[in-house]
C-alpha positions in Angstrom: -9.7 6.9 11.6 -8.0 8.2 8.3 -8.5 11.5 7.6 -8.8 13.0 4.3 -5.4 13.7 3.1 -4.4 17.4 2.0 -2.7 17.9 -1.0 1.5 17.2 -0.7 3.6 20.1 -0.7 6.9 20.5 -2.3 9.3 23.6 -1.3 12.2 24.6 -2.4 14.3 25.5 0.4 17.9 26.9 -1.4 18.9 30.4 -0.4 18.5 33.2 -2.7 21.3 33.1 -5.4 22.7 36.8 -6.3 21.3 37.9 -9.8 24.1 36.5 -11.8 22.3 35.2 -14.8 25.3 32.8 -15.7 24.8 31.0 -12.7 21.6 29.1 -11.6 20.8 26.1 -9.6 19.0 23.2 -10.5 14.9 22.6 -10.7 12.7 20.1 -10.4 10.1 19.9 -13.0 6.6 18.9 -11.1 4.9 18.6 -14.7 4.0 14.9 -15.2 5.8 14.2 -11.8 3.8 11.1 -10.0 4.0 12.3 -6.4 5.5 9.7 -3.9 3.1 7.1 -2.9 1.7 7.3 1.2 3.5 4.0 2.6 0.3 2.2 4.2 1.3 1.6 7.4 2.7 5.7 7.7 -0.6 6.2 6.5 -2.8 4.1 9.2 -0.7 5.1 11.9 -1.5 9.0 10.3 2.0 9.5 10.6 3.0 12.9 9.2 6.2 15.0 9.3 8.4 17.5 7.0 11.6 15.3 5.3 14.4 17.1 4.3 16.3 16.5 0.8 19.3 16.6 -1.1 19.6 16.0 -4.6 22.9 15.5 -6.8 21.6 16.4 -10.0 23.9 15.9 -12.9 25.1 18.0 -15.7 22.1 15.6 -18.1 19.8 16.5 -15.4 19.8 13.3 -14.1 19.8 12.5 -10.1 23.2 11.1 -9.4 23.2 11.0 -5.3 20.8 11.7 -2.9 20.5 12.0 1.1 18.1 12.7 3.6 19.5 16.1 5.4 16.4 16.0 8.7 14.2 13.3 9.0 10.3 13.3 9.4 11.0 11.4 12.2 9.7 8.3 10.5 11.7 6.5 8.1 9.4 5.1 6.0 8.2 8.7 4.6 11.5 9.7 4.6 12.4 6.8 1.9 9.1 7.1 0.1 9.7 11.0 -0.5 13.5 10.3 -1.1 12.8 7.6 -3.8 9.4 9.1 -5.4 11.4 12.5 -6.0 14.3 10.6 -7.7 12.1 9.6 -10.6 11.1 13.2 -11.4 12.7 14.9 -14.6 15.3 17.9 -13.0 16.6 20.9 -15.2 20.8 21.3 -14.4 22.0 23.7 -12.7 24.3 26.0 -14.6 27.6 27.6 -14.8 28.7 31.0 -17.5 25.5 29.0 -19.0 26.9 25.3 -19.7 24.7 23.0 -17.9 27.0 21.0 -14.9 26.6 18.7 -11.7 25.6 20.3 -8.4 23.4 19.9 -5.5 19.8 21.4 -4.6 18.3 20.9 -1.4 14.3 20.4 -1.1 11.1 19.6 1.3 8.9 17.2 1.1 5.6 17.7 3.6 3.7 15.1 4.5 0.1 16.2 5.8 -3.1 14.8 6.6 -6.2 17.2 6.5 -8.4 16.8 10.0 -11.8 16.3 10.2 -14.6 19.0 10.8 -16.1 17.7 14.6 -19.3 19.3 13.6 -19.6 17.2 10.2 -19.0 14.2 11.5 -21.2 14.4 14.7 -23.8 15.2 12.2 -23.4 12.6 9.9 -23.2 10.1 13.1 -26.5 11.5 14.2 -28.3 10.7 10.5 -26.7 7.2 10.6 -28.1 6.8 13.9 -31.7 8.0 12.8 -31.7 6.0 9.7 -30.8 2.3 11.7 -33.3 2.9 14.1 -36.0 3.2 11.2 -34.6 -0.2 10.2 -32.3 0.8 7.3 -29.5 -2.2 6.9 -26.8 -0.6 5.2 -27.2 2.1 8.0 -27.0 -0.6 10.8 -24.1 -2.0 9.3 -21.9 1.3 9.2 -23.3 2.2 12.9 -22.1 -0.6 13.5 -18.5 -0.6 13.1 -18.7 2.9 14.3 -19.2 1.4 17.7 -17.0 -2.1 17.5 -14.1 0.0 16.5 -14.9 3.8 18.0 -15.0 5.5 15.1 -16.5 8.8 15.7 -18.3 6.9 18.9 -17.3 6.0 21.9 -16.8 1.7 21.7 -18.9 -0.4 22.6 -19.0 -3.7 21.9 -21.6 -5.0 22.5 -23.8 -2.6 20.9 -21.7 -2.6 18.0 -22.5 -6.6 17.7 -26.0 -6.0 18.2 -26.8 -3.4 15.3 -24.6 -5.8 13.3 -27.2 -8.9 13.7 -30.1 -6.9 12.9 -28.6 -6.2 9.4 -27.1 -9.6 8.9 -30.5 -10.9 9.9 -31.9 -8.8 7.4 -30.0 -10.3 4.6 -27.0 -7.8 4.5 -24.3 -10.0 3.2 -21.6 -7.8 4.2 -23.1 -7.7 7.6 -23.8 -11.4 7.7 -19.7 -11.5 6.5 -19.1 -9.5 9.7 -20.9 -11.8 11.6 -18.9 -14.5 10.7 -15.7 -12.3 11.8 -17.1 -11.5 15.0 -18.4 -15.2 16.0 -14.6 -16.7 15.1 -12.6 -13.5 16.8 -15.1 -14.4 20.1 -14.3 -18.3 19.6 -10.6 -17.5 19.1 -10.5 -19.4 16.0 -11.0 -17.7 12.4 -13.5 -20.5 10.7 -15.8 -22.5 13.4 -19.1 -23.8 12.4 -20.8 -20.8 13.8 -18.6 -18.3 12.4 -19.1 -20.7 8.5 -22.7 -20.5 9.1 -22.5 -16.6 8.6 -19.7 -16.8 6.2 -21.6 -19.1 3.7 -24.9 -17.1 3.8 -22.8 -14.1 2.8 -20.8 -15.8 0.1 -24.5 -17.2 -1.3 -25.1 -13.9 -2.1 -21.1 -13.1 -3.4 -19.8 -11.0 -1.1 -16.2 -11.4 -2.3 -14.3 -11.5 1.7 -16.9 -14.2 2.4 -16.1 -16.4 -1.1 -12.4 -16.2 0.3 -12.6 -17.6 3.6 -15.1 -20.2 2.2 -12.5 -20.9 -0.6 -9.7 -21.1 2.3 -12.1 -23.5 4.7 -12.8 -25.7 1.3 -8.8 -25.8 0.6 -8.1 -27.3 3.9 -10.7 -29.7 3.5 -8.9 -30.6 0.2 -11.8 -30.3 -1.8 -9.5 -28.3 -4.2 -11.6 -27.6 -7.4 -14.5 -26.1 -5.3 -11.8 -23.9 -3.4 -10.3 -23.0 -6.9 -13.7 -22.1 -7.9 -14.8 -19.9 -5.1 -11.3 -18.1 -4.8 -11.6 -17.0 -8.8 -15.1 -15.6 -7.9 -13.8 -13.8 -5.1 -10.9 -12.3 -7.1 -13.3 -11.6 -10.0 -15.5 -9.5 -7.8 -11.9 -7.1 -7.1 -11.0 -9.2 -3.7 -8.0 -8.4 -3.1 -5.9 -11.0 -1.0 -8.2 -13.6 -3.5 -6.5 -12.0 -6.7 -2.9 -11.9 -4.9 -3.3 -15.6 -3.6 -4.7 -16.7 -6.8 -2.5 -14.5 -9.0 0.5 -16.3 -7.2 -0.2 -19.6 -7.5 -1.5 -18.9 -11.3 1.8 -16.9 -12.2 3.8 -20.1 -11.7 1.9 -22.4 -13.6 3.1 -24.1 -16.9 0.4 -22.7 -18.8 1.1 -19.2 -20.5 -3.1 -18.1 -20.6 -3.0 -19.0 -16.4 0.5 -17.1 -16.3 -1.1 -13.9 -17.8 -4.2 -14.2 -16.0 -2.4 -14.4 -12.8 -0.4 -11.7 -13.7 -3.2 -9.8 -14.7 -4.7 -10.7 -10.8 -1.6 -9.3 -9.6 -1.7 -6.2 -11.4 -5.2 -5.7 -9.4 -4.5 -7.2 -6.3 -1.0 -4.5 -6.3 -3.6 -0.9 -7.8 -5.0 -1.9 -3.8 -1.8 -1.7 -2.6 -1.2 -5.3 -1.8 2.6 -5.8 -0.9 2.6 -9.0 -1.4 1.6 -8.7 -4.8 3.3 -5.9 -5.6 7.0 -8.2 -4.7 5.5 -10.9 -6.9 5.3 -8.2 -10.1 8.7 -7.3 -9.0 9.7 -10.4 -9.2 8.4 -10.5 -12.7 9.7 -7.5 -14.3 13.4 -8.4 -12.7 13.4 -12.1 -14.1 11.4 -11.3 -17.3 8.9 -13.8 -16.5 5.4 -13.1 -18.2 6.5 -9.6 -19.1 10.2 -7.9 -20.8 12.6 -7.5 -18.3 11.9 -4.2 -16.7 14.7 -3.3 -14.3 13.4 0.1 -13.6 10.4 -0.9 -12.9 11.4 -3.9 -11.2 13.3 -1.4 -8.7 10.3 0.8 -8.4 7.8 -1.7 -7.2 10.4 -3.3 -4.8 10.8 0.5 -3.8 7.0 0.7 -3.3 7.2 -2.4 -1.3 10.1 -1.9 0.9 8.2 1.7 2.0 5.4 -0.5 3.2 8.0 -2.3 5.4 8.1 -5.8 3.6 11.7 -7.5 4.2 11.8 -9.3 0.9 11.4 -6.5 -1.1 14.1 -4.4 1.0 16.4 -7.1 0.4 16.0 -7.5 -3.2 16.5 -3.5 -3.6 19.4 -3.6 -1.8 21.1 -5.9 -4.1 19.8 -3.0 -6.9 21.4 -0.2 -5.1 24.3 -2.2 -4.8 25.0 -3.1 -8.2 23.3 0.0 -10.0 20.7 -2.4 -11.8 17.5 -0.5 -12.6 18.5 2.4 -10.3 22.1 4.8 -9.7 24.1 3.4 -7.7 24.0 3.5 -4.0 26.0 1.4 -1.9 25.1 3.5 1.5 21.3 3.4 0.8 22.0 -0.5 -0.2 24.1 -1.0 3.4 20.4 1.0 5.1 18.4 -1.5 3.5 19.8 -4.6 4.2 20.4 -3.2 7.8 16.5 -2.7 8.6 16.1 -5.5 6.5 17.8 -7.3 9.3 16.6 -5.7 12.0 12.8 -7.1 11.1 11.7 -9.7 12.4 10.9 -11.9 9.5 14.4 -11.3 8.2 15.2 -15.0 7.9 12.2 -16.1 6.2 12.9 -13.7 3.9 16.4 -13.8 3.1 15.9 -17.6 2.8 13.4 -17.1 0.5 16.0 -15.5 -2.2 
C-alpha cells in the first residue's frame, strides 16, 4: 500500500565558509521552485533514499553541469531529483563581490510518511461493520482489502465474495470488478462472462467499464459504436480512454480533432500517463498543435524517462546531446541511451523514431 508521503526535504550540505563577506557560494532559491515529480514506479515500489548533488552554477546563475555525487540507491529518484532541481532559479556564487561560476553540493531526501497501525485497524473494523449491515460502497472497498491484502490478511475468496454482494446490488464499480475478476479467473481479459459484468457497469458509465466495452466493440469492428463509448469514457476523466483517444485524435487531418486530442492528452498526462505524456513531447518538439517548445519538450520527455519509458529516454538523449531545450550533456546523454538499451523494449522503441 502507498503511504502518505511526507513533505521533501532539501539540505544544503556545503561546509561552513570563513566569514569573508567577499566570498559566498551559490543558493538555490526554493520560492516558486516546482519540486521534482515522484517517478511512479519509485513510488509503488515505496522506494525512498537520500541522493546526493552537485550543481555547476554559472556566473548568470544558471546551472551549467550537474552530477550525482551518492546515489539513493535507485536511479530513477536519483534522475528525477537531479533534473527537477536543474529547473530551479540559483543565486551565483561570488568572488571580492562579482558574481562567477562555481560548484555547490546539495541533498535531496526522498521519504514516505508510514501509517499509524492503530488508524488503520480502526478504519478496517468500521468498513467491516458497515458491509455487514449491507452498505455497497463499504463491500466494495472491503473488498479489495482482502483480494489484494491491504491492511488484511488476503483472501481471495472472501474478497470475491463481498465483491458480488455489491455488484449484485447495482455498484457499477463493483459490477466493473466483477468483470476483472471473471476474465483474470478465465485467463482471458473480455469472455462473455466477464462482458456480462462489464456491460452492466458501463450502462450505468462507469468510465474503466465504457473502455473495455469500447475495446471489445473495436475488435468486433463495429468502429463508430467503439468511437462512441471510448469518448464517453475519456469524457468521464478515464484515463488510458483520453491517452488512446487523444492519440489517434492528435494525428487526424482535422485541426478541431487535433486540439481535442491534445486537450485528452493534456488530461490523460495531469494522471501521470507516460504514454501520453511522450505523445505531448512529441508535440512540443515538432510544433505540432502547439509552438515549438523545446524546453518543455525536454521536460516531459524528462518526466517520462523517470518513469522508465525507453522512447522518451531516447529522445532526451538526443537533447542532451545536442543541447536542444536543455545544457548540454553528452555524459548524461551516453547514461540514457545506455539504460535505454539495456530495457527490454529497446528495439521497439528505437524503431519507433
Amino acid at each position: 500500500m502507498i503511504r502518505a508521503l511526507a513533505p521533501f526535504l532539501l539540505i544544503a550540505v556545503q561546509a561552513l565558509q570563513p566569514a569573508v563577506a567577499a566570498t559566498t557560494k551559490p543558493v538555490v532559491q526554493f520560492e516558486g521552485c516546482a519540486l521534482p515529480l515522484w517517478p511512479l514506479p519509485s513510488l509503488r515500489a515505496e522506494h525512498s533514499g537520500v541522493v546526493t548533488l552537485s550543481y555547476l552554477i554559472g556566473a548568470d546563475g544558471r546551472v551549467r553541469e550537474s552530477r550525482i555525487k551518492k546515489s539513493s540507491g535507485h536511479a530513477a529518484l536519483d534522475l528525477a531529483a537531479q533534473e527537477g532541481i536543474e529547473r530551479c532559479s540559483f543565486t551565483p556564487g561570488t568572488e571580492n563581490g562579482k558574481p562567477v561560476t562555481a560548484w555547490m553540493d546539495m541533498q535531496y531526501v526522498w521519504t514516505l510518511e508510514p501509517d499509524d497501525p492503530a488508524v488503520i485497524a480502526k478504519k478496517t473494523q468500521e468498513m467491516l461493520a458497515a458491509a455487514e449491515r449491507g452498505d455497497a460502497e463499504s463491500q466494495y472497498q472491503l473488498a479489495w482489502s482482502y483480494l489484494e491484502g491491504r491492511n488484511v490478511e488476503k483472501d481471495e475468496v472472501q474478497g470475491r465474495q463481498w465483491l458480488l454482494k455489491a455488484a449484485e446490488q447495482g455498484l457499477a464499480s463493483a459490477q466493473a470488478g466483477m468483470g476483472m475478476l471473471e476474465g483474470k479467473l478465465a485467463g482471458a481479459p473480455r469472455t462473455e462472462a466477464a462482458m456480462v459484468w462489464y456491460r452492466k457497469a458501463a450502462e450505468q458509465g462507469d468510465a474503466s467499464a465504457l473502455f473495455v466495452v469500447a475495446t471489445s466493440l473495436m475488435e468486433a469492428e463495429k468502429i463508430e459504436e467503439a468511437m462512441d463509448k471510448l469518448d464517453e469514457s475519456a469524457d468521464k476523466g478515464f484515463p488510458i480512454a483520453q491517452e488512446i483517444l487523444g492519440g489517434m485524435l492528435i494525428d487526424s487531418e482535422d485541426e478541431d480533432q487535433q486540439l481535442y486530442g491534445f486537450t485528452l492528452l493534456q488530461k490523460a498526462a495531469d494522471q501521470s500517463m507516460t504514454g501520453a505524456i511522450v505523445k505531448l513531447a512529441k508535440c512540443y518538439a515538432s510544433g505540432k498543435v502547439v509552438a515549438r517548445d523545446d524546453v518543455k519538450a525536454a521536460k516531459l520527455y524528462s518526466e517520462a524517462a523517470a518513469n522508465g519509458n525507453v522512447e522518451a529516454k531516447i529522445a532526451l538523449a538526443g537533447f542532451y546531446e545536442s543541447g536542444r531545450g536543455v545544457n548540454k550533456n553528452p555524459e548524461r546523454a551516453k547514461r540514457l541511451m545506455q539504460e535505454a538499451n539495456e530495457a527490454p523494449t529497446a528495439g521497439a522503441a528505437a524503431a519507433g523514431q
